[in-house]
MIBAKE-877429 format. One record per residue: residue in one letter; x, z, y of N, C-alpha, C in turn; residue number from 1. Coordinates in steps of 0.2 Angstrom, whole numbers, plus 5000, padded with zeros to 4 digits. Each point is the difference from the previous one (the first is absolute). Layout:
! residues N
<pt rest="A" n_u="X" n_w="Z" n_v="Y" ca_u="X" ca_w="Z" ca_v="Y" c_u="X" c_w="Z" c_v="Y" nr="NUM"/>
...
END
This chain:
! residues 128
<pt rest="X" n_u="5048" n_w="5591" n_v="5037" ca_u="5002" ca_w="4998" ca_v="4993" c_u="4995" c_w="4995" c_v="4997" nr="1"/>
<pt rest="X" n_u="4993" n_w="5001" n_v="5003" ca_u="4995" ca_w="4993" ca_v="4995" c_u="5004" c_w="4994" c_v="5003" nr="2"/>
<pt rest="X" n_u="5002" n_w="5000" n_v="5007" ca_u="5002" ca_w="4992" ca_v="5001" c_u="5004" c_w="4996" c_v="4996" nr="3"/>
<pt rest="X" n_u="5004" n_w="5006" n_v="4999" ca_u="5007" ca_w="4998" ca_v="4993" c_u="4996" c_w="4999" c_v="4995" nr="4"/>
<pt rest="X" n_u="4998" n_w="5003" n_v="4998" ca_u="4994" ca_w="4998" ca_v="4994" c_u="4998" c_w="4992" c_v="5000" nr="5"/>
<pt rest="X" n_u="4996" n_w="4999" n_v="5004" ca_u="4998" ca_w="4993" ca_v="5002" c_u="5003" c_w="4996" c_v="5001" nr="6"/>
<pt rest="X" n_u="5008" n_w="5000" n_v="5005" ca_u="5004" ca_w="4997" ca_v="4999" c_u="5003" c_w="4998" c_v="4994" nr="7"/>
<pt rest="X" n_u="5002" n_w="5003" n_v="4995" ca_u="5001" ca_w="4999" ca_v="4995" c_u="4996" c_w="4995" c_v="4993" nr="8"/>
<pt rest="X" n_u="4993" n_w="5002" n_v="5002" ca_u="4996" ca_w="4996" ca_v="4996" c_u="5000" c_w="4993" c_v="5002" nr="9"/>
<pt rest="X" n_u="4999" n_w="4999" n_v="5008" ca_u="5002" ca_w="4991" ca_v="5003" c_u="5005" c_w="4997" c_v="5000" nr="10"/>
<pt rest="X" n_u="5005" n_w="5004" n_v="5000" ca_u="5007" ca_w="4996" ca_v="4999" c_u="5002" c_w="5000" c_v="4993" nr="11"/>
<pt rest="X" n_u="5003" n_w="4994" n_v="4998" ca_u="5001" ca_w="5000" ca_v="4992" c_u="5006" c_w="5004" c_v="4997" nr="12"/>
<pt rest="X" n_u="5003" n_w="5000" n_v="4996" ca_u="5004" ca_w="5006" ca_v="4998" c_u="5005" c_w="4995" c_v="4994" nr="13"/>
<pt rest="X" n_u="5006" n_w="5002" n_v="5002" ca_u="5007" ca_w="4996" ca_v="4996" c_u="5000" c_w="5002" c_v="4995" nr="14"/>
<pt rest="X" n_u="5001" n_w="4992" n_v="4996" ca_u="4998" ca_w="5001" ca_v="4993" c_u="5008" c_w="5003" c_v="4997" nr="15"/>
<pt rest="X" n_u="5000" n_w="5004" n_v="4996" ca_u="5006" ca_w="5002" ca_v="4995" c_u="5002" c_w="4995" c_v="4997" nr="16"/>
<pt rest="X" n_u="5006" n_w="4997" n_v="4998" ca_u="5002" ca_w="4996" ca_v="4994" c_u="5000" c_w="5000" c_v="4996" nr="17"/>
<pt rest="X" n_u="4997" n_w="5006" n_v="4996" ca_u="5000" ca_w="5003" ca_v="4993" c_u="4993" c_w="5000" c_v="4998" nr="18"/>
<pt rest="X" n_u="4996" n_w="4999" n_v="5005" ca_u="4991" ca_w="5002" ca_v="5000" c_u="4999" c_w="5005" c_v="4996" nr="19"/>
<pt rest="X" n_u="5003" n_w="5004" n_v="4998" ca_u="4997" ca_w="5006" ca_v="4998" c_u="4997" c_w="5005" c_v="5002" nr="20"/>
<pt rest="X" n_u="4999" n_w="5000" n_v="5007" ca_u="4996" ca_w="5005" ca_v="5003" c_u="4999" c_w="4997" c_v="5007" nr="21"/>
<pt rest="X" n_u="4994" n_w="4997" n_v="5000" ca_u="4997" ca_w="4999" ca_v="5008" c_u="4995" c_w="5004" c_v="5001" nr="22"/>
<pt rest="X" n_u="5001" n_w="5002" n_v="5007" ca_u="4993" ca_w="5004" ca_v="5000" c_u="5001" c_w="4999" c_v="5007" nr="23"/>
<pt rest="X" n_u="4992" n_w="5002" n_v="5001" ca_u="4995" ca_w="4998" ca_v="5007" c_u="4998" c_w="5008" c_v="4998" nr="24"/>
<pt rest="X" n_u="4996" n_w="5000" n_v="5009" ca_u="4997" ca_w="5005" ca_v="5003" c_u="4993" c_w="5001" c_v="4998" nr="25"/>
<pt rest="X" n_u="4998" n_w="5004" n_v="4999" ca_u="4991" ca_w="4999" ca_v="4997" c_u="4998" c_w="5000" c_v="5009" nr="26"/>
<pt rest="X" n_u="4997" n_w="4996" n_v="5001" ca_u="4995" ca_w="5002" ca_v="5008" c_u="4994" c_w="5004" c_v="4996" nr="27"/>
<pt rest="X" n_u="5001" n_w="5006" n_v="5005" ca_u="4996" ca_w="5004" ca_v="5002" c_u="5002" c_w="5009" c_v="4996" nr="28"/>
<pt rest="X" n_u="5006" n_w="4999" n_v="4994" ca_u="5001" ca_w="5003" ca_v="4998" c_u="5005" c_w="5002" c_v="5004" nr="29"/>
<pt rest="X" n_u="5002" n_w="5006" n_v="5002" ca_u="5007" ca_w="5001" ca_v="5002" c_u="5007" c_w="5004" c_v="4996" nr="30"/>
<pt rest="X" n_u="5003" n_w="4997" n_v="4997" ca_u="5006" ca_w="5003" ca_v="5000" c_u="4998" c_w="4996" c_v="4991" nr="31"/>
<pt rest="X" n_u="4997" n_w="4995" n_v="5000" ca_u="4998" ca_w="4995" ca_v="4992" c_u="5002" c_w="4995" c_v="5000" nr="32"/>
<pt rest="X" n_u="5003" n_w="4996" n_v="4994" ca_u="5002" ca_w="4996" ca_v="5000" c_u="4998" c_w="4995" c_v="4994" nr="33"/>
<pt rest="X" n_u="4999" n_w="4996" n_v="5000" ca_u="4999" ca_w="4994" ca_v="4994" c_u="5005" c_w="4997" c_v="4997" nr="34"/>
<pt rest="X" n_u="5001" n_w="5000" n_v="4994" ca_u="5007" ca_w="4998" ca_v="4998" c_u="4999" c_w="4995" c_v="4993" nr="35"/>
<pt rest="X" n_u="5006" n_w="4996" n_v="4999" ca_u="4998" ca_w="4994" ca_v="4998" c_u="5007" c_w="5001" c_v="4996" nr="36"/>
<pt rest="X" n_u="5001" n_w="4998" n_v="4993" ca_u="5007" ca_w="4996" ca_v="4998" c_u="4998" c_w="4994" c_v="4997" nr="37"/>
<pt rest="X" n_u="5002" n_w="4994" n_v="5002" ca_u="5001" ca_w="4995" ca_v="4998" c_u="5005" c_w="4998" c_v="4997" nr="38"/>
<pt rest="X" n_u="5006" n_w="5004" n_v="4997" ca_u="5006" ca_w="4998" ca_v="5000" c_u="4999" c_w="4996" c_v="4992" nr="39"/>
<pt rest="X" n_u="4997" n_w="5002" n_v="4995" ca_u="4997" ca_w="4997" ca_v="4993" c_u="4998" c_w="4988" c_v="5003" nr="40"/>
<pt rest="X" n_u="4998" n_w="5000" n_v="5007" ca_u="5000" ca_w="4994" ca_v="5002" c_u="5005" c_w="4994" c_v="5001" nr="41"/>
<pt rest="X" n_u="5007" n_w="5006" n_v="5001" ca_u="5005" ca_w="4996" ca_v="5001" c_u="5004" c_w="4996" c_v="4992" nr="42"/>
<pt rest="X" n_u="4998" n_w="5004" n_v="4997" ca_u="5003" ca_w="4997" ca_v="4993" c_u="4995" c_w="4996" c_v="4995" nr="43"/>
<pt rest="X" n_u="4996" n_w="4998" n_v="5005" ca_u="4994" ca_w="4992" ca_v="4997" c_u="5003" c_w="4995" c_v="5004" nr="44"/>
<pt rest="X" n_u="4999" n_w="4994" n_v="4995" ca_u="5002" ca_w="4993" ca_v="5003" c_u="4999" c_w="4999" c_v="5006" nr="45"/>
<pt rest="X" n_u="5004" n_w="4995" n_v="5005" ca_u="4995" ca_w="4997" ca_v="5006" c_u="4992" c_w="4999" c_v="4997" nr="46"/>
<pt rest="X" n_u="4998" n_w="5000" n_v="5004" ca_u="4993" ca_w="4996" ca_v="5001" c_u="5000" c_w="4994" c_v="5003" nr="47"/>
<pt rest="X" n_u="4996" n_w="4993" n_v="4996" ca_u="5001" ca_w="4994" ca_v="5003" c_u="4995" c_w="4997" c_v="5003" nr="48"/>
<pt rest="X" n_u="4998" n_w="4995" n_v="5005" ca_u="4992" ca_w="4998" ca_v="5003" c_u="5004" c_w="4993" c_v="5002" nr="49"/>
<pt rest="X" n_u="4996" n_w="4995" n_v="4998" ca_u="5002" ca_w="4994" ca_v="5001" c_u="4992" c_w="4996" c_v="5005" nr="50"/>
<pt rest="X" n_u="5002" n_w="4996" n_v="5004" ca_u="4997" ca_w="4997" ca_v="5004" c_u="5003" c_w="4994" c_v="5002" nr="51"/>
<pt rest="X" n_u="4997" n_w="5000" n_v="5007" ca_u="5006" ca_w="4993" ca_v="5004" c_u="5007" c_w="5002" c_v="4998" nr="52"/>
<pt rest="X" n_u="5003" n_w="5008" n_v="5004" ca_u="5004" ca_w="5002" ca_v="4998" c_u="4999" c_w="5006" c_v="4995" nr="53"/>
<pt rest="X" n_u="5008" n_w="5002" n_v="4997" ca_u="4999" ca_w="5003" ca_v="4995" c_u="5001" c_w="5009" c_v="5002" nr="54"/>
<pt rest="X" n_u="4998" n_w="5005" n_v="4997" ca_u="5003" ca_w="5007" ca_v="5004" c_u="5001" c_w="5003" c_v="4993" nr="55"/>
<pt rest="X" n_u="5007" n_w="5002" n_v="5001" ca_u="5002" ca_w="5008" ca_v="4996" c_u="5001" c_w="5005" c_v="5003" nr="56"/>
<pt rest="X" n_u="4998" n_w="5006" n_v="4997" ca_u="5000" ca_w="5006" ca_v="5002" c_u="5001" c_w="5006" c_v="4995" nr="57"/>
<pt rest="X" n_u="5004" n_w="5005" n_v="5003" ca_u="5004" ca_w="5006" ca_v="4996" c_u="4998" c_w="5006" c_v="5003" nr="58"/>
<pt rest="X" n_u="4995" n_w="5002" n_v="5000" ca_u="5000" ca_w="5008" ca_v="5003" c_u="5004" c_w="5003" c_v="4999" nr="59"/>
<pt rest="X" n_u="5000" n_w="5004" n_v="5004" ca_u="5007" ca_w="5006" ca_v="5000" c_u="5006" c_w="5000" c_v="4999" nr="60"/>
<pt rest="X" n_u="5003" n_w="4992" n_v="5000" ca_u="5007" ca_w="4999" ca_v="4999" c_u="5002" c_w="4991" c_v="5004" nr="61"/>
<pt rest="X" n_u="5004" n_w="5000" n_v="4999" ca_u="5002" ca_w="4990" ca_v="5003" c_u="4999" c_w="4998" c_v="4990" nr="62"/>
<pt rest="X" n_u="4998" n_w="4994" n_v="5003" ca_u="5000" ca_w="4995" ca_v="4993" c_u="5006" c_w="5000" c_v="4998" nr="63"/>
<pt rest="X" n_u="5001" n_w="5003" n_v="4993" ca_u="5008" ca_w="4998" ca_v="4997" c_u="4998" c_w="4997" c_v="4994" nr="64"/>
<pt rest="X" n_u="4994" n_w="4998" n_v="4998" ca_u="5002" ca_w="4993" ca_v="4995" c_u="4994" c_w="4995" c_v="5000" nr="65"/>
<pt rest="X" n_u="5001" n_w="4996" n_v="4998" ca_u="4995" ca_w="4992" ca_v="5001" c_u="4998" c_w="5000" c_v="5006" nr="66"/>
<pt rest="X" n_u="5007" n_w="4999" n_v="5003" ca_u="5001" ca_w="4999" ca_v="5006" c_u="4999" c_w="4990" c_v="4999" nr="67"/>
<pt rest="X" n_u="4997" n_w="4998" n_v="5005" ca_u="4997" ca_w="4992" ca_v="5000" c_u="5006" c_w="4997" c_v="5005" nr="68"/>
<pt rest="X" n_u="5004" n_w="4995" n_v="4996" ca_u="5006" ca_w="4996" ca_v="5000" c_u="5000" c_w="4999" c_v="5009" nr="69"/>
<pt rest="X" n_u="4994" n_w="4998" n_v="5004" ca_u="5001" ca_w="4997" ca_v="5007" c_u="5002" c_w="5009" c_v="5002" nr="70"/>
<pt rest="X" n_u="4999" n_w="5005" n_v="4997" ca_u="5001" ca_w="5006" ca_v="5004" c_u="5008" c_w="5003" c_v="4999" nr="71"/>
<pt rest="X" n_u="5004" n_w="4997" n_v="4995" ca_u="5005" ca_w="5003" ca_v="5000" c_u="5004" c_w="4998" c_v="5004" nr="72"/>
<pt rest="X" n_u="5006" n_w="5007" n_v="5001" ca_u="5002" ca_w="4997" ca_v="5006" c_u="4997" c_w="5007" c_v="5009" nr="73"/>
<pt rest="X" n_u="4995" n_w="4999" n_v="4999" ca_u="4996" ca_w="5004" ca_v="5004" c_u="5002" c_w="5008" c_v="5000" nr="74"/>
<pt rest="X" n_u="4997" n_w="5002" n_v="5007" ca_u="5001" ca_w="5008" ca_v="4997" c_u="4997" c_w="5004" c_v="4998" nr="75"/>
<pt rest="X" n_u="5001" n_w="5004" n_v="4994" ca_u="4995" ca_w="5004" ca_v="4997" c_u="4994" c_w="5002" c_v="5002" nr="76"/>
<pt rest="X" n_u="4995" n_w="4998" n_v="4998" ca_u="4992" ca_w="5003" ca_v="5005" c_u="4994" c_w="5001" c_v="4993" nr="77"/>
<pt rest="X" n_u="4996" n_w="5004" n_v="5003" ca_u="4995" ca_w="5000" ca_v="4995" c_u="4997" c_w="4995" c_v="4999" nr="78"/>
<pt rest="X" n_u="4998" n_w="4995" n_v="5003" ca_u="4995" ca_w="4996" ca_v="5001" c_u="5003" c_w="4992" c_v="5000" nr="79"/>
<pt rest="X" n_u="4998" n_w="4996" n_v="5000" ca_u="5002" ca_w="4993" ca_v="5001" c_u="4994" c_w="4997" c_v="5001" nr="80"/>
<pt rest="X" n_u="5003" n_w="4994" n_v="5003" ca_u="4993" ca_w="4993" ca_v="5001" c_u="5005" c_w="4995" c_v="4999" nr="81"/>
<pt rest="X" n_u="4998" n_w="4996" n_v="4995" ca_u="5005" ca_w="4993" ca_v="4998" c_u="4996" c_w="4994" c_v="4998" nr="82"/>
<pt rest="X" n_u="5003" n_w="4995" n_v="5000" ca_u="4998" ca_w="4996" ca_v="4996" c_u="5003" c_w="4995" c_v="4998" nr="83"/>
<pt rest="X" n_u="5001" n_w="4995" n_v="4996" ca_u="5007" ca_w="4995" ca_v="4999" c_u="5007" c_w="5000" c_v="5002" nr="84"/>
<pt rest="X" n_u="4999" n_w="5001" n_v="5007" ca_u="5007" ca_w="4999" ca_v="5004" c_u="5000" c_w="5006" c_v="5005" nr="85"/>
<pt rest="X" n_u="4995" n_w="5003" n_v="5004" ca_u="5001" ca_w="5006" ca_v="5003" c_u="4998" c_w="5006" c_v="4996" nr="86"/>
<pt rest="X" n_u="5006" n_w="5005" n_v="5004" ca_u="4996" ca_w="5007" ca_v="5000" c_u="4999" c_w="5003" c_v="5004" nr="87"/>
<pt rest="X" n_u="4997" n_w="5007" n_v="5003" ca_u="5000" ca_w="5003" ca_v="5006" c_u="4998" c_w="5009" c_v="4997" nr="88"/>
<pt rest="X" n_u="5006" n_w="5004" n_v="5004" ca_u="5000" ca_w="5006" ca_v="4997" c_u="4993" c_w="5002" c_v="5004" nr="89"/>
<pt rest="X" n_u="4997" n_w="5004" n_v="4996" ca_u="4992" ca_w="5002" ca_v="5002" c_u="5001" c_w="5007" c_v="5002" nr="90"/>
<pt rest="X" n_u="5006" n_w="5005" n_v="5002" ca_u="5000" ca_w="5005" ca_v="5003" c_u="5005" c_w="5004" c_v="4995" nr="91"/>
<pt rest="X" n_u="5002" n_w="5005" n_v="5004" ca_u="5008" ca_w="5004" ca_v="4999" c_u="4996" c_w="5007" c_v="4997" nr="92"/>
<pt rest="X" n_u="5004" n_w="5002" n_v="4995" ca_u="4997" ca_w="5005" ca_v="4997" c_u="5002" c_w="5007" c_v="5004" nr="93"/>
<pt rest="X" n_u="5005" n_w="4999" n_v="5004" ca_u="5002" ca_w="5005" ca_v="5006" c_u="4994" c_w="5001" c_v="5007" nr="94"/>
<pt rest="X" n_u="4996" n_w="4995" n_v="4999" ca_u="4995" ca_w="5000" ca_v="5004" c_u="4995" c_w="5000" c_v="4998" nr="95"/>
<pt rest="X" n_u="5000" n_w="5003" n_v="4996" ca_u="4993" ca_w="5002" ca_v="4995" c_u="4995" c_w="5006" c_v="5004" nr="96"/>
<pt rest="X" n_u="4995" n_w="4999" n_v="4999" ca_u="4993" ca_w="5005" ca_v="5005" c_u="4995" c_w="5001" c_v="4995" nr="97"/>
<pt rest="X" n_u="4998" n_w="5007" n_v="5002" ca_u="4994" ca_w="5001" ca_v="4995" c_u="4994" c_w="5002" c_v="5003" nr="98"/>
<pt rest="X" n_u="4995" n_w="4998" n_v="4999" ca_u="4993" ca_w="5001" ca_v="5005" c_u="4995" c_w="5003" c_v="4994" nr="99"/>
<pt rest="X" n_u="4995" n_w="5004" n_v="5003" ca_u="4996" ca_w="5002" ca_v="4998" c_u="4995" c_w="4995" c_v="4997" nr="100"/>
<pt rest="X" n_u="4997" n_w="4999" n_v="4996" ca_u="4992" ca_w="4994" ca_v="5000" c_u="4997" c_w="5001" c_v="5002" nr="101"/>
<pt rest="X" n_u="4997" n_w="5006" n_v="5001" ca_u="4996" ca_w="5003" ca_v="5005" c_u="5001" c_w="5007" c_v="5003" nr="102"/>
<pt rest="X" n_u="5002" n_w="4998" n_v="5010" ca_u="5003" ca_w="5007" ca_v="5003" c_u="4996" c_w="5007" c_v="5001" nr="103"/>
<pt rest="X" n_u="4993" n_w="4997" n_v="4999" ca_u="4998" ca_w="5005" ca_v="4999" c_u="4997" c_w="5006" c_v="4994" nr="104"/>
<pt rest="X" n_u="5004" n_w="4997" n_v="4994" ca_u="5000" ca_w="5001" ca_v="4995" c_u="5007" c_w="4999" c_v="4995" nr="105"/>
<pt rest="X" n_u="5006" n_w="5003" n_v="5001" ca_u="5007" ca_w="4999" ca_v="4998" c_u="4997" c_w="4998" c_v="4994" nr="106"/>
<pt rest="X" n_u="4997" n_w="5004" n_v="4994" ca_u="5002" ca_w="5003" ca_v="4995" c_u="4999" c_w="4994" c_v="4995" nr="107"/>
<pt rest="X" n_u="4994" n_w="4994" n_v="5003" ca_u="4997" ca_w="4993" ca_v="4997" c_u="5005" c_w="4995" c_v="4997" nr="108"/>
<pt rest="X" n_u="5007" n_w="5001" n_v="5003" ca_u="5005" ca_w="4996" ca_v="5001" c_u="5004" c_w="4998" c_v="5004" nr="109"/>
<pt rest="X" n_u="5005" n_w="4995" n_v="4998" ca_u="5005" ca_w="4998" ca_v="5004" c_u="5002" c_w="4996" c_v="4999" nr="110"/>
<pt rest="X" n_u="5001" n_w="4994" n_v="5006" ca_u="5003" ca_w="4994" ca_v="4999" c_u="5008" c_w="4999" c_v="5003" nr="111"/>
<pt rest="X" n_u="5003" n_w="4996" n_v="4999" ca_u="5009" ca_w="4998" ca_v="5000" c_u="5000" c_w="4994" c_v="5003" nr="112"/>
<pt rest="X" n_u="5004" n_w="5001" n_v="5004" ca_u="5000" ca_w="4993" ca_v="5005" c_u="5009" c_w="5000" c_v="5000" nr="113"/>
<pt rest="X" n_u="5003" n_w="4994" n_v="5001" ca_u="5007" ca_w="4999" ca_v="4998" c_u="5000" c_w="4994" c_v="5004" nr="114"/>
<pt rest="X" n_u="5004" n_w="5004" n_v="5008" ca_u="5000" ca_w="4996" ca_v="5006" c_u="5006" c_w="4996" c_v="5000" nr="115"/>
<pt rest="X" n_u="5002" n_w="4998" n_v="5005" ca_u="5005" ca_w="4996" ca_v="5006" c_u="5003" c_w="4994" c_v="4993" nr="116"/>
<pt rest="X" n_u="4996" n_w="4996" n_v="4998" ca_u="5001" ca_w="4992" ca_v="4996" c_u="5005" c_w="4996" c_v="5004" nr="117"/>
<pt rest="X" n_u="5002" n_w="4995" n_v="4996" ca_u="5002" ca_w="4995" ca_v="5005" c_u="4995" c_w="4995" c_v="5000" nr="118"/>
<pt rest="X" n_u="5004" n_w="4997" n_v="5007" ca_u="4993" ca_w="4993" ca_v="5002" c_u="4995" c_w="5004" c_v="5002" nr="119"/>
<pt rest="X" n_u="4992" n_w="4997" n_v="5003" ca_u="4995" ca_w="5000" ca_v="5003" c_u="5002" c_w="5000" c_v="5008" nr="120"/>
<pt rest="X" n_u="4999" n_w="5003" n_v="5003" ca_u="5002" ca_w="5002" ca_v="5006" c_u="5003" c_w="5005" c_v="5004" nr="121"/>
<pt rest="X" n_u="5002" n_w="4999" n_v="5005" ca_u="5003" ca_w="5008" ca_v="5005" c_u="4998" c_w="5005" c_v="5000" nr="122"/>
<pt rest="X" n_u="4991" n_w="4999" n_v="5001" ca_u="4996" ca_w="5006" ca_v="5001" c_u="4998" c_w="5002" c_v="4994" nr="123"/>
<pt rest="X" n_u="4998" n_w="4995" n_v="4994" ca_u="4998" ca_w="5001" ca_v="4993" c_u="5005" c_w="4998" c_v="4995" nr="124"/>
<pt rest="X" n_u="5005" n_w="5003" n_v="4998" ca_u="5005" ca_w="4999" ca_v="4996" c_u="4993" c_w="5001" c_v="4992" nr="125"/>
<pt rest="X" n_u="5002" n_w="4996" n_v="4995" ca_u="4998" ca_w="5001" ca_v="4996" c_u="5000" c_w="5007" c_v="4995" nr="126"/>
<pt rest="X" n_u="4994" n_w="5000" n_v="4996" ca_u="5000" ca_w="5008" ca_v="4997" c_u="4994" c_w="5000" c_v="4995" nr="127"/>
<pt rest="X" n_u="4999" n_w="5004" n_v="4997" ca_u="4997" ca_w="5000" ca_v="4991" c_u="4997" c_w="5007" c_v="5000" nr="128"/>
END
């Protein structure tokens, strides 16, 4: 039984569509769990960051508005990378993961990763 335990804590855990209830394993506690609702996240604007290129992001759901003109057209994603002319899906909200911040300490937090983008490469598909 500890293995599964441990198991559990290193490997990330499928994020829900709804984000209303993620939960991780407490290491070290057995049969605990840490639990998170984000779902109040999903109904805030994207978030914008501008640089060389530009990123928007939508926790807990695909961007459905101020969506940036080079991205329309594209498949729904939380994320983007755009700039004038291009865009590039920054990850599939079906392939969303959740990891602990720190595994040997669930309860600190959790980050969201939102994998398989288009573009970058074979081996490193882009992801946000």
């Amino acid at each position: 039984m500890l293995q599964i335990s441990i198991l559990l804590v290193l490997f990330p855990a499928t994020l829900s569509l709804d984000c209303s209830s993620i939960s991780l394993p407490v290491y070290g506690e057995s049969g605990s769990c840490a639990s998170w609702d984000l779902s109040p996240m999903a109904s805030l604007s994207p978030a914008t960051y501008n640089s060389t290129f530009n990123y928007i992001l939508q926790v807990c759901g695909n961007i459905k508005k101020n969506i940036p003109s080079p991205c329309t057209g594209k498949a729904s994603s939380p994320a983007y990378q755009y700039d004038n002319t291009q865009c590039y899906v920054l990850g599939k909200l079906g392939d969303a993961f959740v990891y602990p911040v720190d595994p040997s300490n669930t309860t600190t937090g959790i980050r969201i990763s939102y994998n398989n983008g288009e573009g970058g490469t074979s081996d490193w598909p882009r992801a946000v």
